[in-house]
C-alpha positions as CSV (number, residue, x, y, z in Angstrom):
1,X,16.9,1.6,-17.3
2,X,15.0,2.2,-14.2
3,X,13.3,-1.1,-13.3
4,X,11.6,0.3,-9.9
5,X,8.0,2.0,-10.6
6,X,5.4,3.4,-8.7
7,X,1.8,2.4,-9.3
8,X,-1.5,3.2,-8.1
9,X,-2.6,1.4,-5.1
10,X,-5.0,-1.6,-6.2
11,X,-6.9,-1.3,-2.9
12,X,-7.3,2.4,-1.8
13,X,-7.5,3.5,-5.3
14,X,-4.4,5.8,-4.6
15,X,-6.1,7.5,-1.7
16,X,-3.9,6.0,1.0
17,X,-7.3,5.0,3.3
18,X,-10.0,3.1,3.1
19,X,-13.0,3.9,4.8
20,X,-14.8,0.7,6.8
21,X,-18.7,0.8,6.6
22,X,-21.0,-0.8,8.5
23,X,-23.6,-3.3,7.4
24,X,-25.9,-0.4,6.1
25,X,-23.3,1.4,4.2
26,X,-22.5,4.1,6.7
27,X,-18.7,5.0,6.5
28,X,-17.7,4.1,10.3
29,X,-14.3,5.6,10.1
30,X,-11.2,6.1,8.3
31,X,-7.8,3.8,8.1
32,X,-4.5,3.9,6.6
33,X,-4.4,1.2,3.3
34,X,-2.7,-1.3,4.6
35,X,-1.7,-2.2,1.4
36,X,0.3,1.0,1.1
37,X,0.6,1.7,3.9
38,X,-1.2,5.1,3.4
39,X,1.2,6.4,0.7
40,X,-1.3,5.6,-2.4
41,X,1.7,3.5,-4.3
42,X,2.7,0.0,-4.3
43,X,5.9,0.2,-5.6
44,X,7.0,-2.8,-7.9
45,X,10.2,-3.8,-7.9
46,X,11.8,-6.6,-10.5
47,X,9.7,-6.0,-13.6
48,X,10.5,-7.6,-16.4
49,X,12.9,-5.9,-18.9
């Protein structure tokens, strides 16, 4: 059984950026998640079997 998976990044919502506003809501500019680091998956290793 394959105990690696691939899961939707938490913080970008899968998009691999997130976009920093400023206090009005205007989107500033774009980054890479650094979650992800821009790939859109956090990959979770050592699940439970």
């Amino acid at each position: 059984m394959n105990t690696q998976k691939d899961k939707p990044c938490h913080h970008c919502d899968g998009k691999g950026y997130i976009q920093i506003r400023d206090c009005s809501g205007e989107i500033q500019r774009e980054e890479n998640c650094s979650f992800c680091n821009g790939t859109g998956k956090i990959e979770s290793k050592n699940l439970p079997k």
